[in-house]
N, C-alpha and C positions, 0 to 999 in steps of 0.2 A: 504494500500500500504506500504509493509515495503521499508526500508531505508538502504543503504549499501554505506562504503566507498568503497568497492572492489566488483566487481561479474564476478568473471570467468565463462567464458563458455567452459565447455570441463573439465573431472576431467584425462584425460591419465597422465602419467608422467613431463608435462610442467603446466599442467591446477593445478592437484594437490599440486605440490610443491608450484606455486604460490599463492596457497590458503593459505598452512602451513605457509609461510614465512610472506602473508600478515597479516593474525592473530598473530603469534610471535612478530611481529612489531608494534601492538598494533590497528589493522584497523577490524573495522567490515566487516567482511567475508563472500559471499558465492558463493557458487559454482555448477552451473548448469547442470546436468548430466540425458541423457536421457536414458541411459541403465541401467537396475535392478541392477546394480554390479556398484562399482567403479572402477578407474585403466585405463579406454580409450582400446583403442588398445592393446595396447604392454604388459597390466595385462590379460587381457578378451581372448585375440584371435592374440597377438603375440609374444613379446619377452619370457615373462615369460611359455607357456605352450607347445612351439619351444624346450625350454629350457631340460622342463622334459623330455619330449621324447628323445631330443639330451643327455642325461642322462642314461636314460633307458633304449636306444638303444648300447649306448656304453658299459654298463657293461655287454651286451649281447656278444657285440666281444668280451671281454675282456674274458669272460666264453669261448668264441669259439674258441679262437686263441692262448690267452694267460696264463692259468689258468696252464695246463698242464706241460707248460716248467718250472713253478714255484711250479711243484711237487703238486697242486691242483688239485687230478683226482677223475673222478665222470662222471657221466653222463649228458651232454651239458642242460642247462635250457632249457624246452621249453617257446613260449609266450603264453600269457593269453592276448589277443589283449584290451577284454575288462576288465581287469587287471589294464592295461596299462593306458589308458583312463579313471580307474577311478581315480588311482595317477596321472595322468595330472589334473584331474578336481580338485582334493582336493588341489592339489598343488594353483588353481589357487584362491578357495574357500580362502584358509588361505590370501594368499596375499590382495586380493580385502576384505576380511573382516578385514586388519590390516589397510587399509587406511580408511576404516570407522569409525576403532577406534581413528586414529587420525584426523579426522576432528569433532566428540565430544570432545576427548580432548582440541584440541584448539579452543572449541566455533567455529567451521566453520555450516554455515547453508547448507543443501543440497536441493537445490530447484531443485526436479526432476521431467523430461520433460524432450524436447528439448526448446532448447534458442533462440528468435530472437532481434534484437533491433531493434524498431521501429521510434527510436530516441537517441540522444546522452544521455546519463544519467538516459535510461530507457531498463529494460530486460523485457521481455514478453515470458514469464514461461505458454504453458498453456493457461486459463484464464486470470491470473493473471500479472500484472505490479509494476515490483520491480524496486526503482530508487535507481542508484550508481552512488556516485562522479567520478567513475573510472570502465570501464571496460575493461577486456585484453579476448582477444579471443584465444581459446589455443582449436579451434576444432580438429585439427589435419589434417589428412590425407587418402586416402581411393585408394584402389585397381585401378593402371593402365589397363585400357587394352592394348591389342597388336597391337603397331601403325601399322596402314594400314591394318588391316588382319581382316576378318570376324568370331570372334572367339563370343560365349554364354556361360560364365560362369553359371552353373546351380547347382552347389555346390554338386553335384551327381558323372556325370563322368568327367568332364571337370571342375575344382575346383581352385579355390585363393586359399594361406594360411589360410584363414580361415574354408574351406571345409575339408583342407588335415590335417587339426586337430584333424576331428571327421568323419573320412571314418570308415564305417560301419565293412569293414573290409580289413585286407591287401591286396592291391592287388600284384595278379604275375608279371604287368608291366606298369611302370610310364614312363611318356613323363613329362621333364620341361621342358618349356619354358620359358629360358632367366636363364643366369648362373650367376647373381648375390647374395648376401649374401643369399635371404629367398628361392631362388631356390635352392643353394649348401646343406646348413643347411637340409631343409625338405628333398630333395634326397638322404642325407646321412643317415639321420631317417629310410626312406623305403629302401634304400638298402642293412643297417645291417638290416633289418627286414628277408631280402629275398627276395626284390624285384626288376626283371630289370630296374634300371632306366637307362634313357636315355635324357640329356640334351640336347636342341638344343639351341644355340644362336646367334643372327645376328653378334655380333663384332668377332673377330679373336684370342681374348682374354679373359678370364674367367672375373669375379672381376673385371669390366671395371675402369678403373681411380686409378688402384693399381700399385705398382711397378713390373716393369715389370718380373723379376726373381724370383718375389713371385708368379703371376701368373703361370707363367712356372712350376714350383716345385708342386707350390698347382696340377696344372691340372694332372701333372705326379702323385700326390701321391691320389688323389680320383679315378683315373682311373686306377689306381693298387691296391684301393680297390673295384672296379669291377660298377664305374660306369663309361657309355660310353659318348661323346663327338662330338655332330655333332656341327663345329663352322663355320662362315660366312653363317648360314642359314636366310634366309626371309620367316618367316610364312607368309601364305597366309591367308589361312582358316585350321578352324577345325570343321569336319562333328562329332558329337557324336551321337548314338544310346543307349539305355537301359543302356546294360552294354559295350561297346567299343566304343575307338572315333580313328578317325585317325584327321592326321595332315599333312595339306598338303605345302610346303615350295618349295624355289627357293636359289639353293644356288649361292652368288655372283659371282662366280668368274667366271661361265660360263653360269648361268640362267638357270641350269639344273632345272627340274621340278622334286620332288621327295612326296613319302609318307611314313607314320610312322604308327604304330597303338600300342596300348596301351589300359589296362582297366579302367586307368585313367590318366590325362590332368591336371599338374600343369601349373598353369597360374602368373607365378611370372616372369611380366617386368616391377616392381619397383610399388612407390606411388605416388599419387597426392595431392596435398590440398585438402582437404572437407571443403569448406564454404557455403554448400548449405543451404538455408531456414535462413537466417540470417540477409537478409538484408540489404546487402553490398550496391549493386548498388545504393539501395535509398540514401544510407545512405551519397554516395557519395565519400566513401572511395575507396583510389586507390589502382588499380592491376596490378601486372605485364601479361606480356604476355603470362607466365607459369603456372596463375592464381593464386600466390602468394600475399597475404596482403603486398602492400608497407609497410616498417617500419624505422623511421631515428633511430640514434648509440642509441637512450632511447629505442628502441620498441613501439613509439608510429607512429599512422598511423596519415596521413592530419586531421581529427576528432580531435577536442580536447577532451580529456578523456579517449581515445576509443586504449588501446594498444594488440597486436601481439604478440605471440611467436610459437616457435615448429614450426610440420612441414608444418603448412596454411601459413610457411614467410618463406625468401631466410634461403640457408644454407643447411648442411644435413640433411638425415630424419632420427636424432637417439633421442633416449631418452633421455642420457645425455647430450647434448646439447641445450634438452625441458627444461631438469631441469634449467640448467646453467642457462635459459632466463626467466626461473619462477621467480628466485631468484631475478635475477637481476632487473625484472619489480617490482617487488615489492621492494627489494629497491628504486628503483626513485619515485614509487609512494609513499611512505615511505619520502620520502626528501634527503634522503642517494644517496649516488654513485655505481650504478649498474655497472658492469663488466662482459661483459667475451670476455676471448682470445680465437680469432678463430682460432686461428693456432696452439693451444694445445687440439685438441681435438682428442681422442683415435676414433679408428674405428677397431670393433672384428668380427671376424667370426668361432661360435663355435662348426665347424665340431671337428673333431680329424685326423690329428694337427687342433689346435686352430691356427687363422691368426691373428694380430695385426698391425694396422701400427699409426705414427700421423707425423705432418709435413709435409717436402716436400717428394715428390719422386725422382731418380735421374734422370727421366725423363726432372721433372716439373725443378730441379735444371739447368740442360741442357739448355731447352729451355730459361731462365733467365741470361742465364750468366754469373751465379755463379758459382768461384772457390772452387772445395770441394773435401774430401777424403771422401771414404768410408772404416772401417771399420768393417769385417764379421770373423764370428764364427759359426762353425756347431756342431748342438748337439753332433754329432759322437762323438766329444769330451768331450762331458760330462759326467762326471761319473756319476751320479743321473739320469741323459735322458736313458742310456744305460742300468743301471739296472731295468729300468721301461718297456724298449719295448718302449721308447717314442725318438728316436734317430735320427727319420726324421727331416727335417728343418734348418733352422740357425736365428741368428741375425745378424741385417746389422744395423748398425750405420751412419748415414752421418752428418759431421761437414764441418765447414768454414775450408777452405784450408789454411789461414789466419790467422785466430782468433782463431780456432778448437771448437767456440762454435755448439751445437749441433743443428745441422736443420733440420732433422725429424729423424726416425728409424721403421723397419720395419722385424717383427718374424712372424716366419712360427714355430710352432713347440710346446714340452707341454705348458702348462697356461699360451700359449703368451697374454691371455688377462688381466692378472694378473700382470705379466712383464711388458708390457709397459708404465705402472705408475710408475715407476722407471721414466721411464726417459721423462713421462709428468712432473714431478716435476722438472727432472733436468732444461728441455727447461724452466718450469714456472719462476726459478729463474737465467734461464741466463748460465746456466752453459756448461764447453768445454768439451768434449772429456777423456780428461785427469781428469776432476775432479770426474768423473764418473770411472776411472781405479785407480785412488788410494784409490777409497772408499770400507772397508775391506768385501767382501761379505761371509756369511756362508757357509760353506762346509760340508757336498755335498749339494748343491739346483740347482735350475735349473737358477734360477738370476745371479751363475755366467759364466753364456754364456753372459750375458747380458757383467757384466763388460770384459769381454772376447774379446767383441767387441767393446769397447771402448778402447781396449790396440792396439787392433788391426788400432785403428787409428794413433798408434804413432811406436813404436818399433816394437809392435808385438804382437800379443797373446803366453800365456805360452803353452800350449795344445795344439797346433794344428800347 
């Protein structure tokens, strides 16, 4: 029976990191991973292989639309579909094998299986029973289905993101279902590919829980890249056959009854926790009603020993905020003081335009009764945006009305997911408005839209 200060279960980007951290920190390490690969989710079958394609797809418009007017003429690329898929795969091969590499580097043990604990201070691997002073659960999360509605995911025609990764080949016409991040992202994929897609989503708004004129903009500018928009729809059911499924929905406002048909059925209305085969109930650890691991300000759950992160516990379901809680559990268990701020955490969406926001909205500000300015800047104005073809969008800044410190911000437009680390640092250190508009930004870049919009909270912006 080996012996371990630490044994995580789960290696995706919360599970991992808390491994590395807990080994850098001097604790024997390991980490339970039931899939051939390392990486979880977001390396295997989400963030990272979303990514290439959203890549790959884009230099395609870029050939298609853009090449020409910058005197690049030639003959438009064709696709190589399974090209395409093999640089997705190698992409995801490099990543998942570089986290292998460092878990030898820093002595992490990989004990592969899946994980149950049958007891506090015991993992069961398997056969085998491994005891750890400390274990943090960092399973993650796994494909919602469509509340209320008779829907079979068969990874065929009716597909998760993780289907619509490795479709056989493109098809002429896609149905999402539900217009959040992994349904915009992958719809953008297939329809610079070539393919009708066609969104439906029950809210009245894209991006649910975004500001609300980044919505607006965002749904104006994918729907003038040619994909369509059916919103306040209620799926019912979805019939598939071989190769076609239709979708059959009630839209709210009047109960009409309608149908769709398509050659394939994305199925992206968000994630769940995965804590299945684990052991919880015994184990007597509690859960919310969302089926989330309780967890107090350490990440540890009612168990002693026995700590939480990512997306099995409250909060969003993003990667960097897995990492944030890897770090920080292993600090505490470490003896040190874990941290993170939840109200500085970025949130990307990386169609083109790239979407970015962090903090509040001026919704949320609204509803709180906070006094505050907004100031906004639109690419138009940028001379770097404008010579790239990347023009659409702006930055919206919101500070204390007061104080003029800065309370969230929110980019629609290029490498808004790049930009808005600017001004997570600014929020992390407290800073206003103003201290973000006198700080000198290079010219031409696209960051000074950012400070653009921080002048705009005071005097003015120069540009526009």
């Amino acid at each position: 029976m080996a012996q371990y200060d630490v044994i995580v279960i789960g290696s995706g980007p919360g599970g991992y990191v808390a491994a590395i951290r807990c080994a850098q920190l001097g604790l024997k390490t390991a980490c339970v991973e039931g899939r051939e690969t390392l990486g979880g989710t977001c390396l295997n079958v989400g963030c990272i292989p979303s990514k290439a394609l959203l890549h790959a797809s884009h230099q395609l418009h870029e050939a298609e639309h853009n090449f020409a007017k910058m005197g690049l003429k030639g003959k438009s690329p064709s696709v190589d579909w399974k090209q395409m898929l093999t640089y997705k795969n190698e992409t995801i091969e490099a990543n998942t094998k570089g986290i292998e590499f460092l878990f030898k580097k820093n002595k992490i043990d990989w004990l592969k299986g899946w994980g149950a604990i049958p007891a506090a201070g015991k993992v069961k691997v398997g056969d085998e029973v491994h005891e750890a002073k400390n274990i943090i659960i960092a399973s993650g999360s796994e494909v919602s289905p469509v509340p209320g509605a008779d829907v079979t995911v068969d990874e065929k025609v009716v597909v998760s993101s993780t289907g619509a990764l490795e479709l056989p080949k493109i098809p002429k016409t896609m149905i999402v279902i539900g217009a959040g991040v992994i349904g915009l992202e992958l719809g953008s994929v297939y329809s610079r590919l070539g393919t009708k897609v066609e969104v439906i989503e029950f809210l009245d708004a894209i991006t649910p829980g975004m500001d609300a004129e980044v919505q607006k903009t965002f749904q104006k500018l994918l729907t003038k890249q040619g994909l369509s928009f059916t919103m306040g729809a209620a799926v019912q059911s979805v019939e598939a056959s071989k190769t076609k499924a239709k979708v059959n929905y009630k839209l709210r406002k009047d109960d009409s009854e309608h149908t769709a048909e398509a050659d394939v059925v994305l199925v992206a209305t968000g994630r769940r926790p995965y804590t299945d085969g684990l052991g919880l109930a015994e184990l007597g650890i509690e859960m919310s009603e969302r089926g989330q691991i309780k967890t107090d300000s350490q990440w540890r759950t009612n168990v002693p020993g026995i700590y939480a992160i990512g997306d099995c516990i409250d909060g969003p379901m993003l990667a960097h905020k897995a990492e944030d809680e890897g770090m920080a559990a292993a600090e505490v268990i470490a003896g040190k003081h874990g941290h993170v701020n939840y109200g500085v955490i970025p949130g990307v969406i990386y169609t083109h335009p790239e979407v970015a926001n962090v903090g509040m909205t001026e919704e949320q500000l609204k509803d709180a009764g906070v006094a505050y300015k907004a100031g906004k800047f639109s690419f138009m104005g940028n001379g770097r945006a404008k010579a790239n073809f990347a023009a659409d969008g702006f930055v919206k800044i919101l500070a204390d009305k007061n104080t003029d410190r800065i309370l969230g911000a929110h980019i629609i437009g290029p490498m808004a997911g790049d930009l808005i680390h600017e001004i997570c640092v600014a929020m992390e250190f407290g800073a206003s408005a103003e201290d973000l508009a006198l700080t000198c930004h290079a010219h031409p870049t696209y960051s000074e839209a950012v400070r653009e919009a921080a002048l705009a909270c005071g005097d003015g912006p120069i540009h526009m």
